[in-house]
N, C-alpha and C positions, 0 to 999 in steps of 0.2 A: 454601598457595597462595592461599587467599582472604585471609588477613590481608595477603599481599603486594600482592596486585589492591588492595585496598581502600586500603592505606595510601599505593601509591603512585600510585591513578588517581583518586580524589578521594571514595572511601567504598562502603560497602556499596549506597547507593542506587541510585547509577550501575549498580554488575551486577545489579542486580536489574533496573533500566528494560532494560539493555542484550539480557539474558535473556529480557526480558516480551517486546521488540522482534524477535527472532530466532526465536521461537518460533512468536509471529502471525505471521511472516513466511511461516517454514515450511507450517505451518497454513491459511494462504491459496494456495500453492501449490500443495499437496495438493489442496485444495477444487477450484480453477478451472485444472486442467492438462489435466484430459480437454477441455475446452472449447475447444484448442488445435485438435484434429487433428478434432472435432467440428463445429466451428463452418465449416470447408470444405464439408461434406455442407448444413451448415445453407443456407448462402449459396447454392450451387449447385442447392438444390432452390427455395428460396424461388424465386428469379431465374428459374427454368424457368415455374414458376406463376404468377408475374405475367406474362412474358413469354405465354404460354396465356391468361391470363385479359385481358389490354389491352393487350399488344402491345408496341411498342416504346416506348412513354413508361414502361414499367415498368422498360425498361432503362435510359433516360436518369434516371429517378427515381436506380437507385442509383448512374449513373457522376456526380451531384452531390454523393452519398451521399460516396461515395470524395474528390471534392474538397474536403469538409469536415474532412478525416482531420488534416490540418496546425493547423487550429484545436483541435481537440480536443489533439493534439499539444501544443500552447503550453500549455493549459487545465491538462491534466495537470504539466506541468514547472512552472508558477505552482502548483500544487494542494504538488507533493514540493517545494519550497524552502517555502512556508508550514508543511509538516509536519515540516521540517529544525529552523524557527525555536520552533515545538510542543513537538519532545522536547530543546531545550535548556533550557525552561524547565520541563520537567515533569523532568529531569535535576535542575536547583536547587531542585526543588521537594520531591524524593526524598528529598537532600541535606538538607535542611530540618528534614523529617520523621523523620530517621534521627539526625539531633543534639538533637531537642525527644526524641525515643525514648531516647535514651541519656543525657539528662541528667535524665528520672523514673525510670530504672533507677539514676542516682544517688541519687536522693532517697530 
């Protein structure tokens, strides 16, 4: 099964970036998923104690907060096409490595 992958998707390097890439994926998922259903209590208490401690300009602080969301939005999608452009060259670069590897296992 891997000498098929390899021969016919363009080498061993590729499943290995492909593998390295899926794994941190995972791994980052795991990490920052409680942060999900967490980060509601987070907002909700913050907002209450600013709101107690200065009133309404603590409210307008984050409904700015919130208008910001679409910038950041942009930020990120410029952030994952540059890192689209990252692992095709770190793809050629595996690629690379894996034929300079196989041709001193020639020598």
């Amino acid at each position: 099964l891997l000498l098929n992958f390899a021969a016919s998707n363009g080498g061993i390097g590729l499943l290995v970036n492909l593998v390295g890439n899926d794994v941190d994926r995972i791994y980052q998922a795991i990490l920052f998923l409680h942060y999900l259903w967490l980060s509601v209590f987070f907002l909700i208490w913050i907002m209450m104690m600013m709101y107690l401690s200065i009133g309404v300009a603590g409210l307008i602080g984050f409904g700015v907060l919130f208008l910001l969301v679409p910038i950041n939005a942009f930020v990120s999608s410029l952030i994952g096409r540059k890192k689209r452009l990252l692992l095709l060259r770190t793809d050629a670069r595996s690629n690379l490595l894996q034929q300079a590897f196989g041709g001193i296992q020639v020598l």
